[in-house]
C-alpha atoms as one frame of an Amber mdcrd trajectory, in Angstrom:
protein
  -1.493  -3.390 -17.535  -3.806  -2.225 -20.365  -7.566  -1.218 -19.872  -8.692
  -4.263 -21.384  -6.776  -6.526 -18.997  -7.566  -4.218 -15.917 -11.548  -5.211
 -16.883 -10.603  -8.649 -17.083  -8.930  -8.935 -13.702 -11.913  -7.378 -12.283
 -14.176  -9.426 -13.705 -11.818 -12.339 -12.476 -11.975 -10.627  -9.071 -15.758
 -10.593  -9.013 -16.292 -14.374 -10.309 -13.749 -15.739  -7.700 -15.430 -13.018
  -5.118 -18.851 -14.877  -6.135 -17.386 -18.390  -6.266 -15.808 -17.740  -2.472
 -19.346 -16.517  -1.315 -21.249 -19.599  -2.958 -18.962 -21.552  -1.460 -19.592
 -20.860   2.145 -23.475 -20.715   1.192 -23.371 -24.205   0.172 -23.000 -25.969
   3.753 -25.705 -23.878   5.512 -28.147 -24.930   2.751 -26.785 -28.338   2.806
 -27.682 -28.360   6.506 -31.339 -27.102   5.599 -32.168 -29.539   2.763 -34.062
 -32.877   3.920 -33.636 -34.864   0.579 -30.395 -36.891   0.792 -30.382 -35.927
  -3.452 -30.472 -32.574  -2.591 -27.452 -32.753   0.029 -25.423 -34.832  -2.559
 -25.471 -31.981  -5.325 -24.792 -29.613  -3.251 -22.117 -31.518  -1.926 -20.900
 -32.459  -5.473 -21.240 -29.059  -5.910 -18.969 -27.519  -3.019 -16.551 -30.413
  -4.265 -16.525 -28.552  -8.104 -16.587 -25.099  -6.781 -13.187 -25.664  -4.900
 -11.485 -26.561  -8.450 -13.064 -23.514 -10.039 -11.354 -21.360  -7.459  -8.149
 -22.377  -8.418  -8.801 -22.219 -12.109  -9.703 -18.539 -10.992  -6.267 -17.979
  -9.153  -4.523 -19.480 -12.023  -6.651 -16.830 -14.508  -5.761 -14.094 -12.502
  -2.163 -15.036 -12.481  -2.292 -15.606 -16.012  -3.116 -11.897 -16.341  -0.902
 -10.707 -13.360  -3.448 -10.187 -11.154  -4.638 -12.005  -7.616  -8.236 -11.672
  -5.633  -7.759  -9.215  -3.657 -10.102  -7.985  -1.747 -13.333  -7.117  -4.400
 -16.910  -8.611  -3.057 -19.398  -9.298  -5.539 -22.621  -7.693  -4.794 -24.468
  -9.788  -6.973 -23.514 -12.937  -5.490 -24.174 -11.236  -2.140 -27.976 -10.202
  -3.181 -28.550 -14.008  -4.264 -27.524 -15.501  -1.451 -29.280 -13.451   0.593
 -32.622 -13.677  -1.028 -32.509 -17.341  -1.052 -31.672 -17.347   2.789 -34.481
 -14.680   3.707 -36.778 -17.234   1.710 -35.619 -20.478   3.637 -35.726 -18.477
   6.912 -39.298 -18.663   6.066 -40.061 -22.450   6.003 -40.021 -25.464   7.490
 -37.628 -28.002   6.613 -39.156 -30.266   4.260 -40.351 -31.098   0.920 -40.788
 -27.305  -0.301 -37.707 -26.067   1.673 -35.704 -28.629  -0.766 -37.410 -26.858
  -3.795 -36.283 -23.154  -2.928 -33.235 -25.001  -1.775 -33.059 -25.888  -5.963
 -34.269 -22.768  -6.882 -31.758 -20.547  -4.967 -28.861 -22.919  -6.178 -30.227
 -22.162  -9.414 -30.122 -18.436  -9.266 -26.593 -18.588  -8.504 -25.934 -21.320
 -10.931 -27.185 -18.568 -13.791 -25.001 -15.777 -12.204 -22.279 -17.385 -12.580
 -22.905 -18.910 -16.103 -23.833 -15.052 -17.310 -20.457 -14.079 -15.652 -18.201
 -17.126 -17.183 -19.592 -16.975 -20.402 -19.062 -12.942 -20.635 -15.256 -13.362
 -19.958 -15.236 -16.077 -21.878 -16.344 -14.473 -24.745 -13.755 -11.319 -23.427
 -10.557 -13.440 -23.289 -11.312 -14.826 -26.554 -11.490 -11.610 -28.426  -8.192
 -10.497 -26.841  -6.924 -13.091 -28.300  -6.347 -15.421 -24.617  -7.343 -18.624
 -25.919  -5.703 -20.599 -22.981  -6.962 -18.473 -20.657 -10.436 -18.335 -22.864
 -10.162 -22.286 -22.153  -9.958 -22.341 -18.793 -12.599 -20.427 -18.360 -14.697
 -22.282 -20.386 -14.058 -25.517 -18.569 -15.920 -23.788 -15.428 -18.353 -22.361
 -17.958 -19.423 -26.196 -18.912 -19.270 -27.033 -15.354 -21.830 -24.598 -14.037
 -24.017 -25.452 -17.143 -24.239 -29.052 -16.227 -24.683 -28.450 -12.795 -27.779
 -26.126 -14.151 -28.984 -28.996 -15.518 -28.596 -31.527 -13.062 -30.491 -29.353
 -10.743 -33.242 -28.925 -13.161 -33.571 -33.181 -13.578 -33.197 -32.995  -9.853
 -36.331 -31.166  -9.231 -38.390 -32.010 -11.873 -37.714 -35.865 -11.071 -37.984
 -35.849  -7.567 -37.833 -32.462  -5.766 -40.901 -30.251  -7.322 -43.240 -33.642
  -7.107 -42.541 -33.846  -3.109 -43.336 -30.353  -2.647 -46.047 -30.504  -4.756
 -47.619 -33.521  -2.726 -46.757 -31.728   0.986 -48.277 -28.234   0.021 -51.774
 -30.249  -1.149 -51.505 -32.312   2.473 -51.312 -29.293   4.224 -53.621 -27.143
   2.178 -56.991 -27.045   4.380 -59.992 -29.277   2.751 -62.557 -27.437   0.817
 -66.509 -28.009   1.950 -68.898 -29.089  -0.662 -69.717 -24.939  -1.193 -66.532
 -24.598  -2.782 -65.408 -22.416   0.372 -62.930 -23.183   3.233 -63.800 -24.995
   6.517 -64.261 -23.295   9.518 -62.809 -24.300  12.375 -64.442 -22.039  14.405
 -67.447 -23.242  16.737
């Protein structure tokens, strides 16, 4: 196996490494989320991410390689940044909007990791492989963007609303209320 391919297998090994990681993320978060729109795209989501695993086995046989046994410390430093942030609130309104925004962190990983070996298998000349690839490429994309309609439309408004319900009411003074006698 030449250098070149040895870097692609890795970076194969990493992607599926994330892919394996986002996948068991998905149902904890799915658990967490109130907004039945924010369980179906995750759901939709864990649904896609299963297909893009075996487009990366198939990659990796393509090049002779298989997963082994590489974790993706990227992936790992998402995930657990979005859970240290949801460990932190309520389930609600704003929990589904870092629920978004943590899906959407990975979401850009991966589409900064697909479109790289994209871009690799094309200039070694791998167009199948450089299609295959891309397919997932378009697929985290568009799931990118449906989470983006997702919270602008629906998700970011609800949040918006619960923080202002909660926020305490301001006295004519422009100052804070007391609640102390």
């Amino acid at each position: 196996m030449d250098e070149i391919t040895k870097l692609m297998v890795e970076q194969l090994r990493d992607a599926y490494s994330a892919e394996k990681q986002a996948l068991r993320a998905m149902p904890r978060m799915m658990k967490k989320a109130s907004a039945q729109s924010v369980k179906d795209a995750l759901q939709m989501h864990v649904e896609q991410t299963e297909g893009q695993v075996e487009r990366l086995e198939k990659a990796l046989e393509m090049l002779g390689g298989r997963p082994g046994r590489k974790v993706c410390e990227g992936m790992r430093g998402i995930i657990e940044e979005a859970q240290g942030e949801l460990e932190e609130h309520d389930k609600g309104p704003l929990m589904d909007a870092l629920i978004i925004a943590g899906q959407q962190r990975v979401e850009h990983y991966e589409i900064a990791s697909y479109g790289t070996m994209v871009a690799m298998a094309k200039a070694c000349g791998q167009k199948e492989l450089a299609n295959l690839l891309a397919e997932t490429l378009a697929e985290e994309k568009q799931t990118d963007e449906k989470l983006s309609q997702l919270a602008e439309r629906e998700v970011n408004p609800a949040a918006l609303e619960s923080a202002q319900q909660t926020e305490p009411a301001n006295d004519k003074r422009g100052g804070r209320r007391s609640t102390a006698a």
